[in-house]
N, CA and C of each residue as an Amber inpcrd file, in Angstrom:
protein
   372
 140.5940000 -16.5830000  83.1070000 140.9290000 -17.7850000  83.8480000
 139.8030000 -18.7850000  83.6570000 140.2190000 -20.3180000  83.2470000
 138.7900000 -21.2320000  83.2570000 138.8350000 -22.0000000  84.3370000
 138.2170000 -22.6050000  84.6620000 137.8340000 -23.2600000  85.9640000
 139.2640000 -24.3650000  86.7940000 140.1660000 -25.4050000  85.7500000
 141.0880000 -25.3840000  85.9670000 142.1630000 -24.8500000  85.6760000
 142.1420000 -23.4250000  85.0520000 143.3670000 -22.9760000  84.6320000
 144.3810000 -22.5470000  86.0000000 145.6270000 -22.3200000  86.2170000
 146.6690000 -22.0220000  87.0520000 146.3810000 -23.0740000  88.4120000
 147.4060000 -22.2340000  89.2120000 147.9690000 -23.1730000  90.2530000
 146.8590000 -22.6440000  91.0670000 146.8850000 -23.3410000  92.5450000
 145.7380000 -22.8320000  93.4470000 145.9790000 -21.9740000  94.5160000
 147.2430000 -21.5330000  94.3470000 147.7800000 -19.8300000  94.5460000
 147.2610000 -19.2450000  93.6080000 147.7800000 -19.1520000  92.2070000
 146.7650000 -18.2900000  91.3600000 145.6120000 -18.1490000  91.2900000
 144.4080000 -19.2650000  91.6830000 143.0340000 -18.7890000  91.6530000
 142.9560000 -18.2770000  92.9730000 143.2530000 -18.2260000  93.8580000
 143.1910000 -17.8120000  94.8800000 143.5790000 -16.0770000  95.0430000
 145.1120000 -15.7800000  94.2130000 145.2260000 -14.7380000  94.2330000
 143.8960000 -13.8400000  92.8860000 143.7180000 -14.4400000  92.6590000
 142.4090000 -14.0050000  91.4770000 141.1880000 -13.7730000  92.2320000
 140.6870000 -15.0200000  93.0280000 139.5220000 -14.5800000  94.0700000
 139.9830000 -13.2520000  94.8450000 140.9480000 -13.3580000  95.7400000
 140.9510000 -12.1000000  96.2800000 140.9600000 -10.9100000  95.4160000
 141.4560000 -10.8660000  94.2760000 141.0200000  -9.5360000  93.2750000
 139.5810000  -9.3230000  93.1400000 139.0570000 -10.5570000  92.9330000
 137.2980000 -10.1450000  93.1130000 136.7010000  -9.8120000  93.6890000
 137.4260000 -10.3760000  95.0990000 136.7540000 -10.1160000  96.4160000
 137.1140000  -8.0920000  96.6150000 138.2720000  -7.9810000  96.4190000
 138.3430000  -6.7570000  96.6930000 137.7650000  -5.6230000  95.6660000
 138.1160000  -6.1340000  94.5820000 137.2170000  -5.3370000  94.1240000
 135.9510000  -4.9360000  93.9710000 134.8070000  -6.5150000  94.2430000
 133.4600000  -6.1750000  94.8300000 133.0430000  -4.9000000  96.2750000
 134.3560000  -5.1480000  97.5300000 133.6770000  -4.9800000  98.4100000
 134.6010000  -3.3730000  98.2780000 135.4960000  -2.9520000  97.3740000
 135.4240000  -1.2910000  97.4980000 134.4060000  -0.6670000  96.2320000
 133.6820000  -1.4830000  95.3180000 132.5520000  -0.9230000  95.1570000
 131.1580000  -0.4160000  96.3850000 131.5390000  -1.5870000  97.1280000
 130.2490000  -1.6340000  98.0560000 130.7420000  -0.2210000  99.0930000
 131.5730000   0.0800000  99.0790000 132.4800000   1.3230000  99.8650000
 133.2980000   1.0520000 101.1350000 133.9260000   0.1450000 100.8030000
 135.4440000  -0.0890000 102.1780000 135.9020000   0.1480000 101.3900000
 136.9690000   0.7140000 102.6700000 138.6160000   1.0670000 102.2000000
 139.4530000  -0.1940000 102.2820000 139.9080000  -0.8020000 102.0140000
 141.3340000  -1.3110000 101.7250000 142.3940000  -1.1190000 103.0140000
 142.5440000  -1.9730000 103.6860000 143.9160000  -1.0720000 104.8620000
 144.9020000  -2.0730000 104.4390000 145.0460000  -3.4340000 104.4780000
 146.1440000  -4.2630000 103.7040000 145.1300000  -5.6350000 103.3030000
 146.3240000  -6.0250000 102.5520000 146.1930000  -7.2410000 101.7010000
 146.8720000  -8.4670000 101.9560000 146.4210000  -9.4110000 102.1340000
 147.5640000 -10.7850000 102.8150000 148.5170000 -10.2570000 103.8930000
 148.0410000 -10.0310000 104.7940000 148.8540000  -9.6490000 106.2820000
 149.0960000 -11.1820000 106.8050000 150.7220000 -11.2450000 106.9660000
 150.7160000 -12.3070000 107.6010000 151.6580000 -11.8010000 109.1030000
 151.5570000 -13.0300000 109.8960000 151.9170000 -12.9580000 111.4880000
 152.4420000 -14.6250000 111.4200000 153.5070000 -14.9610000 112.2890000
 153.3560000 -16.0650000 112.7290000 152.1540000 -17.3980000 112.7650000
 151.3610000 -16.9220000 113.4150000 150.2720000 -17.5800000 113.2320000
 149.1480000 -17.8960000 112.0380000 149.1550000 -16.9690000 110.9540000
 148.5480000 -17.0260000 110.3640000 148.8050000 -15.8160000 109.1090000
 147.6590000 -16.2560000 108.5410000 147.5630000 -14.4180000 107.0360000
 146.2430000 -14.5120000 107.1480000 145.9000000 -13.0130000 106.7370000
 144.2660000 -12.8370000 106.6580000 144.6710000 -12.0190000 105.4250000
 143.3340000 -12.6640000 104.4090000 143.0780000 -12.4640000 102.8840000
 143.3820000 -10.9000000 102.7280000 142.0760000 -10.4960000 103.5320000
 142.4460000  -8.7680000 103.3590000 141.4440000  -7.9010000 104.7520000
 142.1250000  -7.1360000 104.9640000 141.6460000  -5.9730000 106.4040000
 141.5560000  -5.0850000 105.7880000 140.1980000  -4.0190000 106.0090000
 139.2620000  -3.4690000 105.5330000 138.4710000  -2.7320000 106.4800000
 138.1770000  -1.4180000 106.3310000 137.1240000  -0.2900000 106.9680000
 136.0250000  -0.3210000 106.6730000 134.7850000  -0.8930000 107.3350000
 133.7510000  -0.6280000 106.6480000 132.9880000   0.2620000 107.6660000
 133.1060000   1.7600000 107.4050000 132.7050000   2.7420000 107.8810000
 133.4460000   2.5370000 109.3380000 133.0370000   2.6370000 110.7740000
 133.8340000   2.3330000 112.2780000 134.2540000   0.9910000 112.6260000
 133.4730000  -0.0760000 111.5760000 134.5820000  -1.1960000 111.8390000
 135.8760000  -1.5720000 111.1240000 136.2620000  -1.8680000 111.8220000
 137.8590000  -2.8910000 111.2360000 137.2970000  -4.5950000 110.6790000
 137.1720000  -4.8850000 108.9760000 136.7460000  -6.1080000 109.0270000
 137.8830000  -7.2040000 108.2500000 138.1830000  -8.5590000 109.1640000
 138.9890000  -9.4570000 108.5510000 138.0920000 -10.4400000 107.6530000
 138.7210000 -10.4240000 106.3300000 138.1060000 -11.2580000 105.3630000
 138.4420000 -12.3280000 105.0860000 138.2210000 -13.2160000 105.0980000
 138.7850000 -14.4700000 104.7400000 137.8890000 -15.0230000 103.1120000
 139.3510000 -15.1620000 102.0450000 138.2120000 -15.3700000 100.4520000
 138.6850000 -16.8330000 100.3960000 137.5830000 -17.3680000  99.6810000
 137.1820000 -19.0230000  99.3870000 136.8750000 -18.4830000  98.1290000
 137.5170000 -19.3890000  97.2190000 136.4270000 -19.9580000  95.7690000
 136.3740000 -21.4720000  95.5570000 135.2630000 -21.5910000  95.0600000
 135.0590000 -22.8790000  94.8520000 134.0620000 -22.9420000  93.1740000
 134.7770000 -23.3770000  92.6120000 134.3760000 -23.8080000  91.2660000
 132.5750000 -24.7470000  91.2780000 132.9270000 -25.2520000  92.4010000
 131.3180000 -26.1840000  92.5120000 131.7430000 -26.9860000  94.0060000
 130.4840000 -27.2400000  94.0840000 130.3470000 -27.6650000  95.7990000
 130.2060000 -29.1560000  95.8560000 131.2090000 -30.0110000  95.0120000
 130.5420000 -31.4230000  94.7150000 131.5290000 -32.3050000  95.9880000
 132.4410000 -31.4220000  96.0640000 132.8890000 -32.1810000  97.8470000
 132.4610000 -31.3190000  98.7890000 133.0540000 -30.4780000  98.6030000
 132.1350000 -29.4340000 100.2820000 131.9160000 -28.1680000  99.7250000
 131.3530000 -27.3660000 100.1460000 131.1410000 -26.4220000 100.0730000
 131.7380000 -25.1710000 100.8820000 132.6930000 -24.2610000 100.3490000
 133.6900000 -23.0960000 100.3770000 133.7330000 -23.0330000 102.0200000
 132.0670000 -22.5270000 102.5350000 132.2160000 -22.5450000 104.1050000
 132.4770000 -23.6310000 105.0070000 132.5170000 -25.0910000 104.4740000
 132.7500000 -25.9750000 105.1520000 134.4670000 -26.0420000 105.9080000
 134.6190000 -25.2160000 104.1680000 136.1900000 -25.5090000 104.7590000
 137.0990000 -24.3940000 105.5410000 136.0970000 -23.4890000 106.3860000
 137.0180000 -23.1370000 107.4960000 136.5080000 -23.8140000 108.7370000
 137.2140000 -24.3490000 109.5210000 137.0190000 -25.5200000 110.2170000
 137.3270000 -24.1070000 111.6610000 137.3050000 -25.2650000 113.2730000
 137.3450000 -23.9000000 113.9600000 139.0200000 -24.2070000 114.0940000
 139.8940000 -24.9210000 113.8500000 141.0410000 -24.5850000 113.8370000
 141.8150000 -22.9000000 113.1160000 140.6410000 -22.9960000 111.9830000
 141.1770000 -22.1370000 110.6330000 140.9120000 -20.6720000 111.5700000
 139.9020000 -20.6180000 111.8670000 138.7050000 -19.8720000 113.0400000
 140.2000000 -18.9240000 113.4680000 140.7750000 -20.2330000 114.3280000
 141.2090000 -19.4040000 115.7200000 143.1010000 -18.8620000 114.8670000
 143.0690000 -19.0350000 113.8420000 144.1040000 -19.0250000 113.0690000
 143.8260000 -17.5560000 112.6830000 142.6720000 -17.4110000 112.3200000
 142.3050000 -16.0530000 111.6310000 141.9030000 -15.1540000 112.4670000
 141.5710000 -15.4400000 113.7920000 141.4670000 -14.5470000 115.0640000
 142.6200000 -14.4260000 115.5070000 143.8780000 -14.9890000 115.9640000
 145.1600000 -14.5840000 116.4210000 146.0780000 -13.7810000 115.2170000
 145.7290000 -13.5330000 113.8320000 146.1490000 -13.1780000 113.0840000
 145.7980000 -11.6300000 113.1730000 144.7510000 -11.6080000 113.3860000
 143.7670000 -10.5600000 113.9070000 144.5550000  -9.5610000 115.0890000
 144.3440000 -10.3960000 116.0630000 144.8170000 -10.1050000 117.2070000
 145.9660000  -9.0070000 116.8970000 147.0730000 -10.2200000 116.0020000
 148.4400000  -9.8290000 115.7470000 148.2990000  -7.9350000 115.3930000
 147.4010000  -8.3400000 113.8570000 147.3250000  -6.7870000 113.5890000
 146.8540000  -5.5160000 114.2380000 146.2820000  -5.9970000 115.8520000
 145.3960000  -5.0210000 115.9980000 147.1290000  -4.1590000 117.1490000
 147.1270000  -5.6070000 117.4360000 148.8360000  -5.0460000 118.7110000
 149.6910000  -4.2810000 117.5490000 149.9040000  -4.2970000 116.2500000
 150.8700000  -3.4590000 115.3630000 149.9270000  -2.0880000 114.8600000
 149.1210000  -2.2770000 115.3870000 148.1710000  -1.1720000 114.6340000
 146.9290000  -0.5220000 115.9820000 148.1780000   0.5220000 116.4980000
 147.2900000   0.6620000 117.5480000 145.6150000   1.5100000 117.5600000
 145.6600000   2.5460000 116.1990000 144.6480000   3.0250000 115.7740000
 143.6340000   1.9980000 115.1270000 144.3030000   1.1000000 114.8460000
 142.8460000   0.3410000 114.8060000 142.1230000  -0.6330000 115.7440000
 143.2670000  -0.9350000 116.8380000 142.7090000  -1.5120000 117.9140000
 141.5340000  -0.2390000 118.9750000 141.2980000   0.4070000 118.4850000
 140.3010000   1.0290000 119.1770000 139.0430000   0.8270000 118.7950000
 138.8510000  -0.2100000 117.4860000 137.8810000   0.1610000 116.6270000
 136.8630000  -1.1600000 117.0680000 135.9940000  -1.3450000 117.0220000
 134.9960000  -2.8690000 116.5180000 135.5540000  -3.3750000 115.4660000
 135.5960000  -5.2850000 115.4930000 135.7330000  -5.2040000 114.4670000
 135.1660000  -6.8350000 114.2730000 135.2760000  -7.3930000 113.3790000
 134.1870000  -7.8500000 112.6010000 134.8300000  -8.9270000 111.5040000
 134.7590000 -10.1900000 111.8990000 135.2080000 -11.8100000 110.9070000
 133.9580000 -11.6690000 109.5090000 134.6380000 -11.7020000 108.5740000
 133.4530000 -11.8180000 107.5010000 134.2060000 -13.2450000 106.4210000
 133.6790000 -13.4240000 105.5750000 134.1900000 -14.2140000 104.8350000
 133.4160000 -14.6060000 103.4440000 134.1160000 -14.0430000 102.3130000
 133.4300000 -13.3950000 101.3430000 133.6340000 -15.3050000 100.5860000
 132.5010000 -15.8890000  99.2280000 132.5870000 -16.7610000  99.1000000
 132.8810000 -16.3460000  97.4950000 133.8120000 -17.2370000  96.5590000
 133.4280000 -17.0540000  95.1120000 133.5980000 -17.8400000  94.8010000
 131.9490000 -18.0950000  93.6100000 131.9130000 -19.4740000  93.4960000
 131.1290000 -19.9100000  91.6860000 131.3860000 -20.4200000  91.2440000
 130.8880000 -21.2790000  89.9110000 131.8470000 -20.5430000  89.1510000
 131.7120000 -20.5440000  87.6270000 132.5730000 -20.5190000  86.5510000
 132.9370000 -18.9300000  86.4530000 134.5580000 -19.3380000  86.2390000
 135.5150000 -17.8010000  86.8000000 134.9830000 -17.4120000  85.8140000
 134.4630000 -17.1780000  84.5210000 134.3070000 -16.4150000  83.4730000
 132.7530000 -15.6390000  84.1720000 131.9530000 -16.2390000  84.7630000
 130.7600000 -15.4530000  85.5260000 130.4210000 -15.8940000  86.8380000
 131.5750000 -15.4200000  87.6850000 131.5550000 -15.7820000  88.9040000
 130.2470000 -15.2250000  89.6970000 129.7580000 -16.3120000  90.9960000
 129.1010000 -15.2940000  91.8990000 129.8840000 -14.9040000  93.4460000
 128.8800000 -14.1010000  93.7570000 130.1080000 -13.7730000  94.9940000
 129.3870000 -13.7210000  96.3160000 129.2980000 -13.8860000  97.2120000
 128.2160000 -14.1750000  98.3810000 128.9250000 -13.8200000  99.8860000
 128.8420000 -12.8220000 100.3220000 129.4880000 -11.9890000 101.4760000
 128.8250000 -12.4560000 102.8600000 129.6210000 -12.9460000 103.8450000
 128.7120000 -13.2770000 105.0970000 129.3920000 -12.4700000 106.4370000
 128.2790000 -11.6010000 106.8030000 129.1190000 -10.9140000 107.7100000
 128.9120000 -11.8130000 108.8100000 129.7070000 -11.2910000 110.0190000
 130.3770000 -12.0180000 111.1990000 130.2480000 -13.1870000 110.8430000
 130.6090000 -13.9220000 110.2610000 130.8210000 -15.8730000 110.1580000
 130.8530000 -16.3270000 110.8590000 132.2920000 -15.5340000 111.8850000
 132.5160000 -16.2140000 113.4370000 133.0890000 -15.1660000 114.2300000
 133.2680000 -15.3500000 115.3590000 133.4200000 -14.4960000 116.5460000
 134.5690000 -14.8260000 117.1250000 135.4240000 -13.8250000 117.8020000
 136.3360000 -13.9790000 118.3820000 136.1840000 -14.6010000 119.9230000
């Protein structure tokens, strides 16, 4: 993929391949992928050891208007916390758990991307 190649569903569905595949090297499990609810979708939900963590993936080719974290605003916030919410009421084994907003960033040229993980971003 080059920097404008496909639609911005496709780089997007491409970031999240990176994203996931970085963070089950790092050793999470995987529990789903684009969960959506009414309110919202979260990128991907994930075990990292006793927590439950919601990811939210950004890429950004270059930061010459904003930069990847700018653009979850706290609207996006409370979009990705009731989404949350949603999964924890369908998933009662994991509502027992801690759990944990992260939001993984990928960023400069898709041919040698970097990737920059921020745990808790934001709080419920």
């Amino acid at each position: 993929m080059t920097r404008n190649s496909g639609t911005t569903c496709q780089r997007g569905r491409w970031a999240e391949s990176l994203a996931l595949e970085y963070l089950l090297e790092k050793g999470l499990i995987l529990l789903i992928r684009n969960f959506r609810a009414r309110c919202g979708e979260i990128d991907l939900i994930m075990e990292d050891g006793e927590l439950i963590v919601f990811f939210e993936v950004r890429y950004r080719a270059d930061n010459l208007y904003m930069h990847a974290l700018e653009t979850i605003d706290a609207r996006k916030c409370r979009r990705i916390i009731n989404t949350g919410w949603r999964y924890l009421q369908s998933h009662r084994e994991a509502s027992k758990k801690i759990c944990r907003f992260d939001v993984i960033i990928i960023y400069g040229p898709a041919d040698n991307p970097g990737i920059r993980w921020i745990k808790n971003a934001f709080q419920a």
